[in-house]
N, C-alpha and C positions, 0 to 999 in steps of 0.2 A: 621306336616302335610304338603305334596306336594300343593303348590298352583300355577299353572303355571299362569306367569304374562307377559308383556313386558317389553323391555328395551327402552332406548331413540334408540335404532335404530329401532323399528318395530319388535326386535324378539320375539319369545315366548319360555321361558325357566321353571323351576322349582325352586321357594324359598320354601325354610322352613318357616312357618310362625307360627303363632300362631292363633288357631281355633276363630272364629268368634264370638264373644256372642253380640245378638241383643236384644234391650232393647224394649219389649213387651206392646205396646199401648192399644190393645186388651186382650180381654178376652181368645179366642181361641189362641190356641198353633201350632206353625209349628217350623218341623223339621229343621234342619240346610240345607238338602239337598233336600229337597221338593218343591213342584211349587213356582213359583211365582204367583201374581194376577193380574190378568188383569179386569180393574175396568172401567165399562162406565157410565158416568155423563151425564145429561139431562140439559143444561144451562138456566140458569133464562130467562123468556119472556120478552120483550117489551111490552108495553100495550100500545094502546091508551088512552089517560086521559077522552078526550073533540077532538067531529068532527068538532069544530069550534075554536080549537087553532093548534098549530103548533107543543105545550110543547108536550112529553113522558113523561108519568111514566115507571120508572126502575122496578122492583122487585128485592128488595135487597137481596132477601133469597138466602143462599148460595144453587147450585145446589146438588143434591141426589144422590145418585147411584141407578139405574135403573135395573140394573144386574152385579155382580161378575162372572170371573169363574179363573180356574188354569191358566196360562201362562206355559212356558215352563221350565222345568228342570234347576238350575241351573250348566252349562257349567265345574265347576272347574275354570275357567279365573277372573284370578282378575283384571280390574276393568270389573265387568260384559258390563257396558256400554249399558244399557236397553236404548229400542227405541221404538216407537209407532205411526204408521197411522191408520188412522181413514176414511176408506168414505162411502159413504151412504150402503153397502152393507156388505164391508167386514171390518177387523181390518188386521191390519200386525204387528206381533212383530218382535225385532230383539233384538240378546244378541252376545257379543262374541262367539264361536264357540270352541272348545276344539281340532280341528284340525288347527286352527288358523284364518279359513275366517269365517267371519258373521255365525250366523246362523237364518234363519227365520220358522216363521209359520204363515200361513193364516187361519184365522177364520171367521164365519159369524157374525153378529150382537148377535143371539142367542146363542153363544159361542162352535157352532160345529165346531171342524177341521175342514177343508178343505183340508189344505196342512202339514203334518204334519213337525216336524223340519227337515229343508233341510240347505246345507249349499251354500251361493251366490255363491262361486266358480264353483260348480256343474250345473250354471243355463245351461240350452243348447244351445252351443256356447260361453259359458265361456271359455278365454284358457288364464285362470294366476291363481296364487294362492294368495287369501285375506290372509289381514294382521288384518282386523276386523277395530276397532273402528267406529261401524256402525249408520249409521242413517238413517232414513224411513219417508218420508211424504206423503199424500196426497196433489196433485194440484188440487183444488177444479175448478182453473178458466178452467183448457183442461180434468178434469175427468180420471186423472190416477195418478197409485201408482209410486213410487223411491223407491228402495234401492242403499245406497253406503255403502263402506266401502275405506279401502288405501290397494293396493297389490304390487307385484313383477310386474316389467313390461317383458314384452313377449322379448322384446330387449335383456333384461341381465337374467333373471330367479333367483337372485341373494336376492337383495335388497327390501324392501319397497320404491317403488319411483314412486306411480303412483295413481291416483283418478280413482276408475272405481264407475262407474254409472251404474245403471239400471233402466231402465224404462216401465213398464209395456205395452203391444201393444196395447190396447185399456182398457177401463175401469174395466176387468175384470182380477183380479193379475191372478189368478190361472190359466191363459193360457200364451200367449208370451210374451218375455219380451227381448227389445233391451240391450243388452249392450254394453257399450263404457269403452274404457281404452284410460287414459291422462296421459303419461308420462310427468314425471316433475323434473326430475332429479336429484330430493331430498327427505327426509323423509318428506312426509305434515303431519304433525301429526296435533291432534285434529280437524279431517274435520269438521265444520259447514255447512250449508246450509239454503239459503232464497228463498221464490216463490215471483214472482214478474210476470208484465204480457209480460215483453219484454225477461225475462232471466230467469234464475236457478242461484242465488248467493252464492259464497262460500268463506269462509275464513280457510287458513290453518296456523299451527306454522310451518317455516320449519328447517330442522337441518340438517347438512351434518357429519364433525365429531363436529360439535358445532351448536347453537343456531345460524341461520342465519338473524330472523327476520319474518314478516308475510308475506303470500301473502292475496290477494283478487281475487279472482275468478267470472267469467260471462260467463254463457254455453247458447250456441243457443239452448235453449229446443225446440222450434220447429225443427229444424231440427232433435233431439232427440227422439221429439215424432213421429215425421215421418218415422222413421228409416233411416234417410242419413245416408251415407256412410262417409261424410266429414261435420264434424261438428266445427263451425267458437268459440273462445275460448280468452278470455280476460283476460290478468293479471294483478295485480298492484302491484308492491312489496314495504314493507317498511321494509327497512334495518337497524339491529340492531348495535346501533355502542357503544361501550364502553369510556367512555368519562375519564374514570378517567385513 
């Protein structure tokens, strides 16, 4: 069976592999190529104990699922690399893309489409082609969505060598959405990501034709969320050295 995967450079090719068998927790049965689920939890309350102490009680109980529904298809792409925001209205999922950039869909709370699967590269005013390994949060503290993944930058059209960003225009995904592309000279592979209230923190592995070491990454989200044009960018590198 064809399974197209990546290399250590960012590409995306076809192995031979050997079909999947997944070890069944449940009862019900799903196909090998059938949805994924997308599952939302209701987290345990605080309580107050006593109005004349300071103490909390926890509720220990683990949270519930509130509602299931499908997620999207699975893509062909191995490692899927599932992703998930969460904010008061909508869901975003994101999986690799089987054209090779991201692919997302927006949902409501109640598990309607909204947006069905579209892929990052296509957003309006995208002009590079994703490499995927995607990830999606909600910024709870400014009330808007992200997607990123790593692409070709517009310079060379060539390589995986650039962090693009996207950032929803206001709180509501399903309309604009800025994007930024941060060339970086090198494969960032395994993009991470942190919300914080002065930046957008990221850590990447980078590789050129070898293991070069990590970066650490700090994006002026405001300026982001604003839509600058000229967005101010912080890196730290640590450098992989072979000792032996």
């Amino acid at each position: 069976m064809k399974i197209k995967t990546r290399d250590e450079r960012g590409l995306i090719h076809a192995q031979d592999l050997e079909k999947l068998i997944f070890k069944r927790y449940a009862t019900g049965k799903r196909g090998f190529d059938e949805p994924s689920e997308v599952k939302i939890y209701q987290l345990p309350i605080e309580k107050q104990s006593n109005r004349n102490t300071s103490k909390k009680v926890v509720e220990r109980n683990a949270g519930i699922v509130i509602r299931s529904g499908d997620g999207q298809d699975y893509s062909n792409i191995n490692p899927a690399d599932p992703s998930i925001a969460v904010g008061p209205s909508h869901v975003i999922q994101m999986i690799n893309g089987a054209n090779g950039s991201a692919r997302f869909a927006i949902f409501d709370k109640s598990g309607n489409t909204l947006i069905p699967p579209s892929y990052m590269d296509q957003l309006p005013g995208a002009s590079y082609n994703g490499g995927g390994d995607c990830i999606t949060f909600y910024d709870q503290l400014t009330d808007r969505f992200v997607m990123t993944e790593f692409g070709d930058s517009s310079r060379t059209g060539i390589q995986m060598n650039s962090l693009i960003i996207a950032v929803s225009a206001t709180q509501d995904p399903t309309g604009s959405w800025y994007i930024y592309e941060f060339y970086t000279g090198f494969f960032p592979d395994y993009p991470k990501f942190g919300n914080w209230h002065d930046a957008w923190y990221g850590v990447t592995r980078d590789f050129t034709e070898k293991y070069e070491g990590n970066s650490i990454w700090s994006f002026d989200k405001q300026a982001m969320i604003g839509g600058q044009n000229t967005v101010r960018v912080q890196r730290a590198r640590f450098i992989y050295r072979d000792w032996e």
